[in-house]
C-alpha positions as CSV (number, residue, x, y, z in Angstrom):
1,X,72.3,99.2,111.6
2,X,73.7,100.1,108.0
3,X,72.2,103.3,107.7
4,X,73.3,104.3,110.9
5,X,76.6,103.5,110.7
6,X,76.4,104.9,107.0
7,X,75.6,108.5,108.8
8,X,78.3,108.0,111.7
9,X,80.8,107.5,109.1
10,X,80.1,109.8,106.4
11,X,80.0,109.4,102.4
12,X,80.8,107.8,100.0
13,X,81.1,104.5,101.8
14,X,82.1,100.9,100.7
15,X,80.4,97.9,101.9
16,X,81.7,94.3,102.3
17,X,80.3,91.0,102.8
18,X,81.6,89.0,105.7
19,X,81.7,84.9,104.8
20,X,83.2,84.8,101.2
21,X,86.7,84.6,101.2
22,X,86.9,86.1,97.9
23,X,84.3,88.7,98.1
24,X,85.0,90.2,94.5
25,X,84.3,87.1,92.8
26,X,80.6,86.9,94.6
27,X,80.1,90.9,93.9
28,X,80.5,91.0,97.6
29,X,82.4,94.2,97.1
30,X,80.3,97.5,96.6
31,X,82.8,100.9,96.1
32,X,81.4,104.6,96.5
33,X,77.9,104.2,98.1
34,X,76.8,107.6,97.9
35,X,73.6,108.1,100.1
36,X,71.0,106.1,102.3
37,X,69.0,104.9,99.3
38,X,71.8,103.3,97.6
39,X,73.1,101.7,101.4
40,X,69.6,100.0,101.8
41,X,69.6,98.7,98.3
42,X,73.3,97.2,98.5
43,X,73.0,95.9,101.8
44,X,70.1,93.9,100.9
45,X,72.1,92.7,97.6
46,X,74.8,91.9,99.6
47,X,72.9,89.7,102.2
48,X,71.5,87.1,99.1
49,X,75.5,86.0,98.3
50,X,75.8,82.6,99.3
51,X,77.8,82.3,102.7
52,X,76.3,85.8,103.8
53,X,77.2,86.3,107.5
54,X,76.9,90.7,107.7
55,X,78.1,93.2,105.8
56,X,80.7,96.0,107.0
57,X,80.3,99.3,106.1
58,X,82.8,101.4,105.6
59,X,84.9,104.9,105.1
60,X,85.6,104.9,101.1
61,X,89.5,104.8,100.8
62,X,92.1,105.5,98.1
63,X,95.2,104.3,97.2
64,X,97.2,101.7,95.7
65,X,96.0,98.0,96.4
66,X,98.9,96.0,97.9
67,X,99.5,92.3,99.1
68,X,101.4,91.1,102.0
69,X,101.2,87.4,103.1
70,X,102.7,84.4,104.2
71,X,102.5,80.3,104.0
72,X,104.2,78.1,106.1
73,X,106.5,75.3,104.4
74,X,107.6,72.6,106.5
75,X,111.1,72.5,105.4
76,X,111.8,75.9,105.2
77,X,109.5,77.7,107.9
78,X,107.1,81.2,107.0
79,X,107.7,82.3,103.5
80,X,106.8,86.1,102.9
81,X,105.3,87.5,99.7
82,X,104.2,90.6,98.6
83,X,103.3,92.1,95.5
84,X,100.7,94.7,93.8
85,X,97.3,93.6,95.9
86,X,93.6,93.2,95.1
87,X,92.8,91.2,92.0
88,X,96.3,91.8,90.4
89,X,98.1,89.0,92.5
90,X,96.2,87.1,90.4
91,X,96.0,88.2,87.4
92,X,99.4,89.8,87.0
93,X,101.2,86.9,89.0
94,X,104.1,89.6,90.3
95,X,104.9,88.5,93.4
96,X,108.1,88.5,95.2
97,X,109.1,85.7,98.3
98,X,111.7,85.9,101.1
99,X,112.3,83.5,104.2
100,X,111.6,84.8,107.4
101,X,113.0,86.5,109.4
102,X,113.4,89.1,107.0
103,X,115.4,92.3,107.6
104,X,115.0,95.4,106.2
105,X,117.4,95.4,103.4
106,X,116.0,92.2,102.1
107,X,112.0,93.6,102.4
108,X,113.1,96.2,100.2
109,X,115.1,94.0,98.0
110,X,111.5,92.2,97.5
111,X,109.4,95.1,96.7
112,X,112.4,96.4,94.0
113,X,112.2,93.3,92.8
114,X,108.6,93.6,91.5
115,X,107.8,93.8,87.8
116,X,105.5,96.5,88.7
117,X,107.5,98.2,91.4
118,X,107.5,101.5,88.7
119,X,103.7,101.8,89.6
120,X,104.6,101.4,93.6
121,X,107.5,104.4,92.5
122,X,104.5,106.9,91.1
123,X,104.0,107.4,87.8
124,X,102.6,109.7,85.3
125,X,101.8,112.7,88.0
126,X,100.3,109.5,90.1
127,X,101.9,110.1,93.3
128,X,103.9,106.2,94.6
129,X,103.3,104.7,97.8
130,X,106.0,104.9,100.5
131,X,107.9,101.9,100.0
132,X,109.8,102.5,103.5
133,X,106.3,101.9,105.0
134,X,105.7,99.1,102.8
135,X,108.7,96.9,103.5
136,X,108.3,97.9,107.6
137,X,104.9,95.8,107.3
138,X,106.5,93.1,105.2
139,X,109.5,92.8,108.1
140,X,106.9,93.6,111.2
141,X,105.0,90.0,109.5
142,X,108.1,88.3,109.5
143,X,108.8,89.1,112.7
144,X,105.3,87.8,113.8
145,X,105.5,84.7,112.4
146,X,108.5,83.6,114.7
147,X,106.4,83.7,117.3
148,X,102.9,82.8,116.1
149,X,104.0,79.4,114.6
150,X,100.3,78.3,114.5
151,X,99.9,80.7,112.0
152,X,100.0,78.5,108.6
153,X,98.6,80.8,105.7
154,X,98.1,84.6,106.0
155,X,97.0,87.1,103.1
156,X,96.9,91.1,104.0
157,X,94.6,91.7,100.9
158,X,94.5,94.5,99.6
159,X,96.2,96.9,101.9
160,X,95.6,100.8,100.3
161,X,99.3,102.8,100.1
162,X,99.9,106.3,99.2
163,X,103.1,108.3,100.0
164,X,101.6,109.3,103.6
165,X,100.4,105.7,105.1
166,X,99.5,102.3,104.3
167,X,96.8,100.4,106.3
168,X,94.7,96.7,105.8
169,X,91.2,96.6,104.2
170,X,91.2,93.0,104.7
171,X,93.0,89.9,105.5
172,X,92.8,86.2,106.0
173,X,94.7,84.3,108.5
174,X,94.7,80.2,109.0
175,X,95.9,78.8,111.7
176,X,96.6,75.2,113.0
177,X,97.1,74.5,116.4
178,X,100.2,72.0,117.0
């Protein structure tokens, strides 16, 4: 089933785990599969990780790696963060928070905020994600989470952004039912 969907879809590919939450730490993440030899091979590397359910295979995408997510608090309700995504919400720790419901003004406010909004801007000839796009996902979240109270923890991690469109590569939700 790989190597057919690796045809359907076209090359260079990426291919996931499914079961790990964090698939990077595992090697569960595999970036610019290049032919039918290499999608045998990784799938099969990518079935031994512990907590293996499938592997998704995927059209390679670019862009900058951002993070949108939420935790509920019991005394305050959803809070919203967001920040640079992928393994730098980690490791660079810059991440902004906001109390839902958010409006516009104050998603942007959050993403101008970030120590590394120059990046999200463009830099160096490197063209800047649309941070209009950006803070309409951070405010569309809010908005959810109103409504979806069971919804305790969500991370949208990493979502790719360029100046044209910004869409999920993967995301966790938990939810509790009351």
């Amino acid at each position: 089933e790989a190597l057919e969907a690796a045809r359907q879809i076209g090359f260079p590919l990426v291919m996931k785990v499914v079961g790990p939450i964090h698939k990077t730490d595992v090697g569960g993440v595999v970036l610019n599969v290049r032919n039918e030899v290499s999608v045998t091979k990784e799938f099969q590397h990518l079935m031994k990780i512990h907590e293996a359910k499938a592997v998704l295979v995927g059209q390679m995408a670019f862009g900058t790696e951002l993070f949108v997510g939420a935790k509920y608090e019991p005394r305050f309700g959803h809070v919203i963060l967001c920040g640079l995504g992928g393994i730098y919400v980690e490791v660079m720790k810059d991440v902004t928070s906001g109390l839902a419901p958010l409006t516009m003004d104050e998603a942007m406010s959050m993403i101008q905020n970030l120590k590394s909004y120059k990046i999200l801007e463009g830099y160096r000839g490197k063209r800047g994600v649309n941070i209009r796009y950006f803070a309409e996902i951070i405010v569309r979240l809010s908005s959810l989470l109103r409504f979806a109270t069971e919804i305790k923890e969500m991370d949208i991690n990493p979502l790719l952004g360029d100046g044209s469109r910004i869409f999920a590569v993967d995301a966790r939700i938990r939810i509790e039912k009351p």
